[in-house]
NUFIDREN-326250 format. One line per field, with one value per residue (C-alpha): residue number from 0; x, y, z; residue in one letter. Coordinates in steps of 0.5 Angstrom, whole numbers, plus 500, padded with zeros to 3 digits. Layout:
% residues N
n	(NUM	...)
u	(X	...)
v	(Y	...)
w	(Z	...)
res	(A	...)
% end
This chain:
% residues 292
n	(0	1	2	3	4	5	6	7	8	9	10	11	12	13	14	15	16	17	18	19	20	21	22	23	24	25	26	27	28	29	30	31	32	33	34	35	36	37	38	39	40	41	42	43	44	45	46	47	48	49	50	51	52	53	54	55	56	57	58	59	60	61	62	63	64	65	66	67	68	69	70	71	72	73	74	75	76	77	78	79	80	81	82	83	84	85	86	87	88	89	90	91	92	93	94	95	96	97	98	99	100	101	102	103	104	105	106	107	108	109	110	111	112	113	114	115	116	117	118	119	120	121	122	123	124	125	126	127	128	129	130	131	132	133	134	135	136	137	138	139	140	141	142	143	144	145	146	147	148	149	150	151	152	153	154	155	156	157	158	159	160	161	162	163	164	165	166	167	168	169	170	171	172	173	174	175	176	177	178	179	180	181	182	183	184	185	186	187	188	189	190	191	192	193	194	195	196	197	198	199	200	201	202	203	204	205	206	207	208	209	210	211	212	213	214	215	216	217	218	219	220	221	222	223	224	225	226	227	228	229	230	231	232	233	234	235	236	237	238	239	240	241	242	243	244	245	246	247	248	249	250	251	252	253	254	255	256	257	258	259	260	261	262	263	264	265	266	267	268	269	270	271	272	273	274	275	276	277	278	279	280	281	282	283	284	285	286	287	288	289	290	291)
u	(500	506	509	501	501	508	507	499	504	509	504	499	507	508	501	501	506	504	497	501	503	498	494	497	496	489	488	491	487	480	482	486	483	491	494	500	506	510	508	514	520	517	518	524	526	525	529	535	534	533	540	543	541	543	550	551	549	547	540	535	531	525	527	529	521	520	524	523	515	514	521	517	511	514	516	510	506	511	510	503	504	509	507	501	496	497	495	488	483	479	486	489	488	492	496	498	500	506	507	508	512	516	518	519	524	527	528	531	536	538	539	543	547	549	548	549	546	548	543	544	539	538	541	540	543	537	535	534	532	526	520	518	511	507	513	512	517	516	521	522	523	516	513	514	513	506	504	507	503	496	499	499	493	489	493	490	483	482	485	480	474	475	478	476	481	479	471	474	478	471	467	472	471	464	463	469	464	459	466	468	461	461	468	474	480	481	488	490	486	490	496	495	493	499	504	500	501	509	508	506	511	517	515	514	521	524	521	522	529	530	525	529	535	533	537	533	530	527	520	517	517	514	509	505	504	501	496	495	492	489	485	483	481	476	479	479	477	482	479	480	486	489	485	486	493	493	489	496	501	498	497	504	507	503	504	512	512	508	510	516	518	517	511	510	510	505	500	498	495	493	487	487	483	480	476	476	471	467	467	469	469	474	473	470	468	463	458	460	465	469	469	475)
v	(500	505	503	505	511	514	513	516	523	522	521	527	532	529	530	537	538	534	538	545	541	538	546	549	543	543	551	550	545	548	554	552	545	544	537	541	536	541	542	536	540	546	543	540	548	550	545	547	554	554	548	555	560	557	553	560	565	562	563	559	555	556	564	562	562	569	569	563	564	570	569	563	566	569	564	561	566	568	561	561	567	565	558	556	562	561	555	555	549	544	540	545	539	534	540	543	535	535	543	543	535	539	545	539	536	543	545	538	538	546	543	537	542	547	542	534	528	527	526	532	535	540	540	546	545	543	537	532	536	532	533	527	528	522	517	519	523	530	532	540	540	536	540	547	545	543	548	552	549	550	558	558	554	559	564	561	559	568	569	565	566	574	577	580	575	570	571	572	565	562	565	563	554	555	558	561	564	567	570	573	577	580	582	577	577	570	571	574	570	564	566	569	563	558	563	562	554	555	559	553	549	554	553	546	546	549	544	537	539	539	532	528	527	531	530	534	527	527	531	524	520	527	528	522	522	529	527	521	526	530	525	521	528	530	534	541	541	544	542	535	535	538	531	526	528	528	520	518	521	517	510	511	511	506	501	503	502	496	492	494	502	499	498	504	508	503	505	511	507	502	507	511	504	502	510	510	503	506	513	514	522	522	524	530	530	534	534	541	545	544	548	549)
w	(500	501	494	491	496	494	487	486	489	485	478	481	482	473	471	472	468	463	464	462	456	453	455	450	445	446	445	439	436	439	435	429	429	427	430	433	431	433	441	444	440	443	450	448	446	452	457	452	453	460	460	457	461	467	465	461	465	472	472	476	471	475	474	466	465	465	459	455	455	452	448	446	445	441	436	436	433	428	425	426	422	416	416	418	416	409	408	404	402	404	405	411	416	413	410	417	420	415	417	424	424	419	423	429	424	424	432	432	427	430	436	434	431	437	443	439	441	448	454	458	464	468	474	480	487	489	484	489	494	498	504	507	509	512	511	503	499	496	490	491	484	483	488	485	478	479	484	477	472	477	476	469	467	472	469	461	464	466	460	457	461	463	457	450	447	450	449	442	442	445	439	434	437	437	431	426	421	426	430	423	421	429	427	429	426	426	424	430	434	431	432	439	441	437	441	448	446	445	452	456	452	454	461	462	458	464	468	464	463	471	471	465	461	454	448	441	439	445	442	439	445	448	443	443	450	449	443	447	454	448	445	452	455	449	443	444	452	457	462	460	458	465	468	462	464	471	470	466	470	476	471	469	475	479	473	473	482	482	476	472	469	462	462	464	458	455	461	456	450	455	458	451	448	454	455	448	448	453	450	444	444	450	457	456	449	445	439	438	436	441	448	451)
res	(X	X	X	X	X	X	X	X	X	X	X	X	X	X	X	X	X	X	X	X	X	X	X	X	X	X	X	X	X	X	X	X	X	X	X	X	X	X	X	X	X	X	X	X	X	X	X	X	X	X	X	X	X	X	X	X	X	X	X	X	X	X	X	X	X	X	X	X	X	X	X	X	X	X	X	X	X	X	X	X	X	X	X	X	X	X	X	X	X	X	X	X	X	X	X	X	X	X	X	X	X	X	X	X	X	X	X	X	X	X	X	X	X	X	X	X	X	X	X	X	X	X	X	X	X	X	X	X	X	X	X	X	X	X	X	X	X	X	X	X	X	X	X	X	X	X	X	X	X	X	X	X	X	X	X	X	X	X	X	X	X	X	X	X	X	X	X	X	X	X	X	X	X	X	X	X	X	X	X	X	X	X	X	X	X	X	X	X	X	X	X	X	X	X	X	X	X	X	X	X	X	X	X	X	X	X	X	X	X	X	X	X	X	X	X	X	X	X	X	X	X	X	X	X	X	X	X	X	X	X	X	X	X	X	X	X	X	X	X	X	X	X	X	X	X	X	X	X	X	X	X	X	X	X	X	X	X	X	X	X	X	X	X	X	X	X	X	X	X	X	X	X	X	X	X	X	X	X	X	X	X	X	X	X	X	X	X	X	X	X	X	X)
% end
């Protein structure tokens, strides 16, 4: 019972940083209905960023987020703009697959050229610094990076819920044609949003690179785990996401604590097809247009 409790803490503490992942994934498929191949690479940029600017110049990488978020967030909507927004047709989904897995390809083959493609990580003074609370192990870095991610996704659900950008991305989900006529400008809309979803994988970069060894390949093992939390939330719901998130990080480390770490990555697909049979939308899967 020790082991279950001890893994059910450790799988909440990497769920909530999968969670801030796989948000931005989520928000750029319910505005753009872009599968966003792109979103592990991104991550993967992040985490080298901060390994940068804190073996570099000695910043905390908890600090580095203050700068490659918007640094990000940045870039994200530049690619939006220059690479995604001309793409016209009845074909811009599948079109918008081979754009984004293109520009994941590029990121990687920038990072192999500066960084190689040795395993590296981030390592802060405090990296093994633990709480035991109750008999049961606390990670400090684990600890900060979720209460991080609980920030950021507060900060995404005001941003969407109270803001007149946020009520024009609701606008653009439910309805991008209507949204259009009452005067969205949709393409702002769309890149405002891929360079929020940037924003969230900057920040859980810096996170990822203190959690586990990194290398520019690293996005592919990154980017199935987050389609995965995307379709078993229910396409275009934060909201789900954040639990389908919170559902697989738990699995995954109680199947990696009581029976073997590498069946642990298998977990994903495993409770993917079993919600799927049940409900084939996902978790919180509507008929709709999608409802962040």
């Amino acid at each position: 019972m020790h082991a279950f409790i001890q893994a059910v803490i450790l799988g909440i503490l990497t769920g909530g940083v999968y969670a801030l992942m796989a948000s931005g994934q989520t928000l750029i498929f319910g505005i753009m209905k872009v599968v966003n191949l792109a979103q592990g690479a991104l991550v993967v940029l992040g985490a080298y960023l901060t390994y940068t600017l804190f073996t570099q110049l000695g910043i905390d990488p908890f600090l580095s987020i203050l700068i490659t978020t918007p640094l990000l967030f940045l870039v994200g909507v530049a690619v939006q703009w220059a690479l995604l927004r001309p793409l016209h047709g009845d074909d811009v989904a599948q079109l918008s697959l081979l754009v984004t897995f293109a520009i994941a390809l590029g990121i990687e083959g920038v990072l192999s050229f500066a960084y190689s493609a040795t395993l590296t990580n981030v390592q802060p003074s405090y990296a093994n610094f633990s709480w035991t609370v109750l008999g049961y192990q606390v990670s400090l870095v684990r600890f900060v990076a979720f209460v991080l991610s609980l920030v950021m996704l507060g900060a995404l659900y005001f941003i969407l819920q109270r803001t007149k950008f946020g009520r024009s991305v609701r606008a653009t989900v439910q309805n991008p044609m209507s949204a259009q006529l009452l005067g969205v400008n949709a393409n702002r809309v769309s890149a405002l949003g891929f360079g929020l979803g940037a924003a969230t994988a900057a920040a859980a970069g810096s996170v990822f690179g203190m959690l586990n060894s990194f290398n520019p390949g690293s996005h592919y093992d990154l980017i199935s785990r987050l389609l995965t939390i995307v379709v078993l939330g229910g396409l275009g719901s934060i909201g789900g996401s954040v639990v389908a998130a919170l559902v697989m990080g738990v699995a995954s480390s109680v199947v990696s604590a009581l029976a073997s770490p590498i069946w642990s990555d298998f977990t994903f697909f495993i409770v993917l097809l079993l919600v799927l049979l049940i409900r084939p939308r996902g978790l919180f899967g509507a008929r709709t247009r999608g409802a962040l």
